[in-house]
ZADO-127386 format. One record per residue (C-alpha): residue number from 0; x, y, z; chain; residue in one letter. Coordinates in nm, 3 decimals, padded with zeros to 5 digits. Each point is the difference from the previous one (the first is absolute). Example, Ala and Ser with C-alpha at 12.3 -4.5 7.8 and 13.67 -1.06 7.14 Angstrom:
2
PT   num        xx        yy        zz   cadena   residuo
PT     0    01.230   -00.450    00.780        A         a
PT     1    00.137    00.344   -00.066        A         s
This chain:
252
PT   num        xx        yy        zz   cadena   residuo
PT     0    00.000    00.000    00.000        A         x
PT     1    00.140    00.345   -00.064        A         x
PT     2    00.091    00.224    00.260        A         x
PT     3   -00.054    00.283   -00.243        A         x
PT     4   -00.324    00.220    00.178        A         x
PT     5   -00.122    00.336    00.053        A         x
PT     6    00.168   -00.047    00.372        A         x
PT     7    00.321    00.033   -00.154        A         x
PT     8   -00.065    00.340   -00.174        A         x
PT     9   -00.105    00.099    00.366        A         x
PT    10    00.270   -00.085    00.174        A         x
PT    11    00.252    00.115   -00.251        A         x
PT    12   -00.228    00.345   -00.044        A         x
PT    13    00.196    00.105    00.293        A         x
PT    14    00.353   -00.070   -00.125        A         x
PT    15    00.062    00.363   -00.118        A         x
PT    16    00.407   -00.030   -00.080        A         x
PT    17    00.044   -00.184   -00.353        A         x
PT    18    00.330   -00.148    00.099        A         x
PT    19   -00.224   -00.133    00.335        A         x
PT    20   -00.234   -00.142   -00.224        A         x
PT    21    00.213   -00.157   -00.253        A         x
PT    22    00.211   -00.187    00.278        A         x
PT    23   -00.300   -00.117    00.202        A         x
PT    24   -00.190   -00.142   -00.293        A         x
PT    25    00.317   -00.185   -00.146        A         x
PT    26    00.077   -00.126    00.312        A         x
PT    27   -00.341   -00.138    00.039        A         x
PT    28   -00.039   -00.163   -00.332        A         x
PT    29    00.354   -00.012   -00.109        A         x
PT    30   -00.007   -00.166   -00.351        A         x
PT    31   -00.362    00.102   -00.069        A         x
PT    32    00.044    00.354    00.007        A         x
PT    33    00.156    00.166   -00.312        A         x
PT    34    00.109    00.298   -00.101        A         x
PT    35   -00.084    00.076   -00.402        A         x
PT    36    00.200    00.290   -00.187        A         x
PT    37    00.104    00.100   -00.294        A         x
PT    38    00.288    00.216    00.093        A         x
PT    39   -00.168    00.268    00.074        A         x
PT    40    00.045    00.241    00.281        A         x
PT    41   -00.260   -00.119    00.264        A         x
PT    42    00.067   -00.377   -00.081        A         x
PT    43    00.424    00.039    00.086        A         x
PT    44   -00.099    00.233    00.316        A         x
PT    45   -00.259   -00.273    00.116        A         x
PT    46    00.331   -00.274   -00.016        A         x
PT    47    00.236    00.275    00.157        A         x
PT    48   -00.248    00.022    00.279        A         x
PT    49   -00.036   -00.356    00.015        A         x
PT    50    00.339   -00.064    00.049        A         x
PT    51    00.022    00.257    00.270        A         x
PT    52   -00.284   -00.198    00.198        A         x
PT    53    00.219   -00.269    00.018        A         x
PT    54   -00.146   -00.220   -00.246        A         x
PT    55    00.132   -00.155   -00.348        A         x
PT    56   -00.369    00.097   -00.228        A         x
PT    57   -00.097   -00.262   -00.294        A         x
PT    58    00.023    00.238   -00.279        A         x
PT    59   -00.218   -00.075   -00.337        A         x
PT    60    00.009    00.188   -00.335        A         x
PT    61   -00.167   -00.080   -00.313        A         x
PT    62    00.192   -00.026   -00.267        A         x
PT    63   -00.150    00.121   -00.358        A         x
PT    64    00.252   -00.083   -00.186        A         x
PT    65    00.002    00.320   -00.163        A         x
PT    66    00.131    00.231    00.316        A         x
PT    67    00.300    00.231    00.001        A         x
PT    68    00.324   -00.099   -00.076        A         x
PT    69    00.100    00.208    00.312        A         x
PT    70   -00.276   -00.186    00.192        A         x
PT    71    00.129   -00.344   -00.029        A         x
PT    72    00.363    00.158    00.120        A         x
PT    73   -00.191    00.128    00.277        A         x
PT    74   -00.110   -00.293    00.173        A         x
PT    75    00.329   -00.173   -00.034        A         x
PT    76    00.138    00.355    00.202        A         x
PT    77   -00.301   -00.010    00.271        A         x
PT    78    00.048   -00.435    00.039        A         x
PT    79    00.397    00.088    00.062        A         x
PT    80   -00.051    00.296    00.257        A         x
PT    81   -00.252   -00.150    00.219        A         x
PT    82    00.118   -00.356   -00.028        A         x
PT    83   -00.318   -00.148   -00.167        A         x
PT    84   -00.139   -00.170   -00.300        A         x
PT    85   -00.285    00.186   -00.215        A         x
PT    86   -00.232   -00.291   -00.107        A         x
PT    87   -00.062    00.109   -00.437        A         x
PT    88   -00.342   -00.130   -00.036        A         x
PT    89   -00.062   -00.051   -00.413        A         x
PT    90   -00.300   -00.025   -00.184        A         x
PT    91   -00.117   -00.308   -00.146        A         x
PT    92    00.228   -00.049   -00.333        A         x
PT    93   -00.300   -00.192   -00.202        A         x
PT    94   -00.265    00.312    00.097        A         x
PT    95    00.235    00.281   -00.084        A         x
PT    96    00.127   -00.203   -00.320        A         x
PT    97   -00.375   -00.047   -00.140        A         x
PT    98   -00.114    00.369    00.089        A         x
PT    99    00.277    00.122   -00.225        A         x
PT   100   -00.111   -00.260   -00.260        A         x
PT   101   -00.356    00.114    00.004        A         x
PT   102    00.056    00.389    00.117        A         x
PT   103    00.393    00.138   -00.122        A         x
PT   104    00.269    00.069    00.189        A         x
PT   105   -00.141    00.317    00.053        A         x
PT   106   -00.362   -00.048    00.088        A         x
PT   107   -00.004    00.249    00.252        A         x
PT   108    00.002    00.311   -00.261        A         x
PT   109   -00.337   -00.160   -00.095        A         x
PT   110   -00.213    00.074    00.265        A         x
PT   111   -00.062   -00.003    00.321        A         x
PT   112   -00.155   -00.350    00.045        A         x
PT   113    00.282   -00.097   -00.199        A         x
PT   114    00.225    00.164    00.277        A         x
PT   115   -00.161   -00.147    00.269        A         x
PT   116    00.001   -00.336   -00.148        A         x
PT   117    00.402    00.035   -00.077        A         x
PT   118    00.015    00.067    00.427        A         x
PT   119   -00.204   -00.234    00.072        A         x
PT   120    00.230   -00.260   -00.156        A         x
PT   121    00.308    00.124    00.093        A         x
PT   122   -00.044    00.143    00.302        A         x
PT   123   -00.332   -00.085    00.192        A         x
PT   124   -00.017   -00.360   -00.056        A         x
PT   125    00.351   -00.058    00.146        A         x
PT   126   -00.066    00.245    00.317        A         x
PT   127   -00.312   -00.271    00.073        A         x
PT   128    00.239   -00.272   -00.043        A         x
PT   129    00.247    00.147    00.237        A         x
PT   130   -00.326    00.082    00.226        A         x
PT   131   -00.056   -00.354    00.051        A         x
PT   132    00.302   -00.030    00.229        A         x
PT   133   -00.069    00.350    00.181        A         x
PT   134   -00.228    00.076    00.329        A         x
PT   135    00.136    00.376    00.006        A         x
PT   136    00.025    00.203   -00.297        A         x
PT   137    00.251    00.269    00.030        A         x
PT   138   -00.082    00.303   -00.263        A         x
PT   139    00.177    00.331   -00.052        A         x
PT   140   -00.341    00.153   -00.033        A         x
PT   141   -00.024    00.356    00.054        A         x
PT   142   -00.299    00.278   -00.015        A         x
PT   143    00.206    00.250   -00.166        A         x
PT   144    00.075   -00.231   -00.252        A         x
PT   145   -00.317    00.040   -00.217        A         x
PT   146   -00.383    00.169    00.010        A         x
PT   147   -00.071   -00.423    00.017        A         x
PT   148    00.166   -00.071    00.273        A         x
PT   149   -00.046    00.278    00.246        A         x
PT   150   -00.242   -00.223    00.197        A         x
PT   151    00.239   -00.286    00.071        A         x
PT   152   -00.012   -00.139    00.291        A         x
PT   153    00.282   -00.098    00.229        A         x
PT   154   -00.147   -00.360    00.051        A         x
PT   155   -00.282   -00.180   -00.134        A         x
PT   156   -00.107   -00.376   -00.094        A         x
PT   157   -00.012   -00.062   -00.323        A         x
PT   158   -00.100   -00.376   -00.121        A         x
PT   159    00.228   -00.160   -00.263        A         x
PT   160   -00.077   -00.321   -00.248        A         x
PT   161   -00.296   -00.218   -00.062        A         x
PT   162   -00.049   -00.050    00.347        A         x
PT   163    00.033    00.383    00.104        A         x
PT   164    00.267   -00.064    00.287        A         x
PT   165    00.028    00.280    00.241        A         x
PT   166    00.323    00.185   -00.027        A         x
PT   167    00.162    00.283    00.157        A         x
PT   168    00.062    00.345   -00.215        A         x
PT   169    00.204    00.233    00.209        A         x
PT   170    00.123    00.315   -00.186        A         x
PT   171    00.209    00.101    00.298        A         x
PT   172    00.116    00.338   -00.163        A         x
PT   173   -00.335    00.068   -00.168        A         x
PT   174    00.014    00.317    00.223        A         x
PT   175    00.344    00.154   -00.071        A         x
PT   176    00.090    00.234   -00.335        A         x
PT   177    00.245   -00.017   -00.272        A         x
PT   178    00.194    00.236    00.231        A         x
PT   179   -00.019   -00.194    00.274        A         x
PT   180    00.114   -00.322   -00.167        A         x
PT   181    00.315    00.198   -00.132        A         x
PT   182    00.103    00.132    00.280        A         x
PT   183   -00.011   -00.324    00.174        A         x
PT   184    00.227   -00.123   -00.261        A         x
PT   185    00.244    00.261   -00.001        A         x
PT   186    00.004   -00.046    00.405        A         x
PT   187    00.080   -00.362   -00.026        A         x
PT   188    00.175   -00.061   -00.302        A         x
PT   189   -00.243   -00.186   -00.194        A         x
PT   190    00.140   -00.109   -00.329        A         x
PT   191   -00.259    00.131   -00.238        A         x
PT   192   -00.107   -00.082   -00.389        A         x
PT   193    00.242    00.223   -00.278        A         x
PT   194   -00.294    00.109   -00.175        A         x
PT   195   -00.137    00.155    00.299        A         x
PT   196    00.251    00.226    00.051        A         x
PT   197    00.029    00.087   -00.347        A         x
PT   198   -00.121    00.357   -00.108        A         x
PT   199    00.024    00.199   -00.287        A         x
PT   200   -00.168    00.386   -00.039        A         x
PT   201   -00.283   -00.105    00.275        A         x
PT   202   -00.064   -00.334   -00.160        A         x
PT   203   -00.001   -00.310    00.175        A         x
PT   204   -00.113   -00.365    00.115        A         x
PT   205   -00.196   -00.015    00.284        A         x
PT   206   -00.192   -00.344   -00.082        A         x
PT   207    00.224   -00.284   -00.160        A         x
PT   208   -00.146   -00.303   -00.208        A         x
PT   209    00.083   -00.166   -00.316        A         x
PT   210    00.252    00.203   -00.210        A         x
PT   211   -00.254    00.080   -00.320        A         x
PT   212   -00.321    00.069    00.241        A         x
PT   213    00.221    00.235    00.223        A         x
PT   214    00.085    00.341   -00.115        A         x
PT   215    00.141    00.299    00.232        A         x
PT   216   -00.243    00.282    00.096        A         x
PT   217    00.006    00.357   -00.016        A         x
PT   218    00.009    00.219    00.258        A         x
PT   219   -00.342    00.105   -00.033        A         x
PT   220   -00.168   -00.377   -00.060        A         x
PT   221   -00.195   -00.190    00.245        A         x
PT   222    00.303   -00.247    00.170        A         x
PT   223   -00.170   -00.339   -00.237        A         x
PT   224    00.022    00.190   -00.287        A         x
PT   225    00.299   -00.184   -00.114        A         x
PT   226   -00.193   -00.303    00.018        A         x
PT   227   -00.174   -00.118   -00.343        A         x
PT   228    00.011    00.371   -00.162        A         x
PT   229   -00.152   -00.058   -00.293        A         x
PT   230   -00.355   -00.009    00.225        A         x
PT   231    00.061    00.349    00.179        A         x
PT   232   -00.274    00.211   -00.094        A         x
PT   233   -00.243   -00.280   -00.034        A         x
PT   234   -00.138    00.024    00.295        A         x
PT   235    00.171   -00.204    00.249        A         x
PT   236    00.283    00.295    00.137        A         x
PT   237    00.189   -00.132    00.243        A         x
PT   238   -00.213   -00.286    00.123        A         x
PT   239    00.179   -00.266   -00.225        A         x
PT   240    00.033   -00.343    00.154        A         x
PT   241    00.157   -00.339   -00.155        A         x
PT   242   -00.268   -00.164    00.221        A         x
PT   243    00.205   -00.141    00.307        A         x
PT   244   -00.185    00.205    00.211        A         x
PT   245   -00.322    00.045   -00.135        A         x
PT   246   -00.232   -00.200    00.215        A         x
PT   247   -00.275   -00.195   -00.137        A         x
PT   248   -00.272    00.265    00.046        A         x
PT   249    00.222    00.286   -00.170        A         x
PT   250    00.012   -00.215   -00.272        A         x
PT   251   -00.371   -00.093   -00.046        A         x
């Protein structure tokens, strides 16, 4: 039977400190709680503060197959400074083979079913996979990230698979800003992503994906503007999502 309940999201509610609650729920569930990143900033600070709780995280990314260069380098620099292995979760060769049969290479210029479907496969599928080994979800989640996901919630149940079993979400810097997160890193010497301290005449990344969907942004553009550009103005702004965390009912 799961242990997974609304009783834990009360008595975690009161853990305010992120490195507090990072170390307390590893500790607890040890194997079954994962952190997922992709390199970005909240992701690396969660595994920094990890780290500092005393704890060696599980630490998850999904791997496209299509990120950064400078990405894959990346992980290889985080696994060596914190002493830890980065598990590269893949999609499924045979479904990403016969969507390019039926769709292109490039489906994702198509539309934005097509885009979703090109996720799905690459990156959604193998974050449920991964999912079936996890009772605590670690996400870099933050409100300031997007108009979307300004109502996150620090931790909620959500219910994976054909059986809907109960796991743990905890977004345990949903609350802090991009300032915030950098000055963290800065403090501590967190080894961060190239690209994200790249800048050129205001422009810059501030959202990092696969290397064709992810563009820099300008210094006036909403921060997921990089993401997908050839949909800006269409409607969606800066509420873009690969569908990772778009729960059931957002999606209906």
């Amino acid at each position: 039977m799961s242990t997974i309940s609304e009783k834990l999201v009360t008595e975690f509610s009161s853990v305010e400190s992120p490195e507090e609650l990072l170390g307390q729920l590893i500790k607890r569930f040890g194997e079954r709680a994962a952190i997922g990143t992709s390199g970005q900033l909240t992701g690396v600070a969660m595994i920094d503060l990890a780290i500092k709780a005393g704890v060696t995280p599980r630490v998850f990314t999904i791997d496209t197959l299509k990120l950064f260069p400078e990405t894959y380098t990346y992980f290889e620099t985080l696994e060596s400074h914190y002493n830890i292995k980065i598990e590269r979760i893949q999609p499924d060769p045979e479904k990403v083979q016969g969507m390019v049969k039926q769709h292109g290479e490039y489906l994702f210029f198509d539309s934005k079913a097509k885009q979703e479907f090109c996720c799905h496969v690459r990156k959604v599928e193998p974050n449920e996979r991964v999912l079936n080994s996890v009772d605590v979800w670690f996400s870099g989640l933050r409100k300031d990230q997007s108009g979307f996901r300004k109502e996150t919630p620090r931790l909620e149940i959500i219910h994976h698979g054909r059986d809907e079993r109960p796991i743990l979400k905890v977004a345990p810097m949903v609350d802090w800003t991009e300032a915030d997160i950098r000055k963290y890193i800065t403090d501590n010497n967190v080894p961060t992503h190239p690209l994200l301290e790249w800048e050129q005449d205001g422009w810059r990344y501030e959202s990092l994906g696969c290397t064709i969907c992810t563009t820099p942004m300008g210094p006036h553009e909403a921060r997921r503007a990089g993401r997908w550009r050839w949909f800006n103005g269409q409607g969606d702004g800066d509420n873009k999502e690969c569908g990772l965390h778009v729960s059931p009912k957002d999606k209906a």
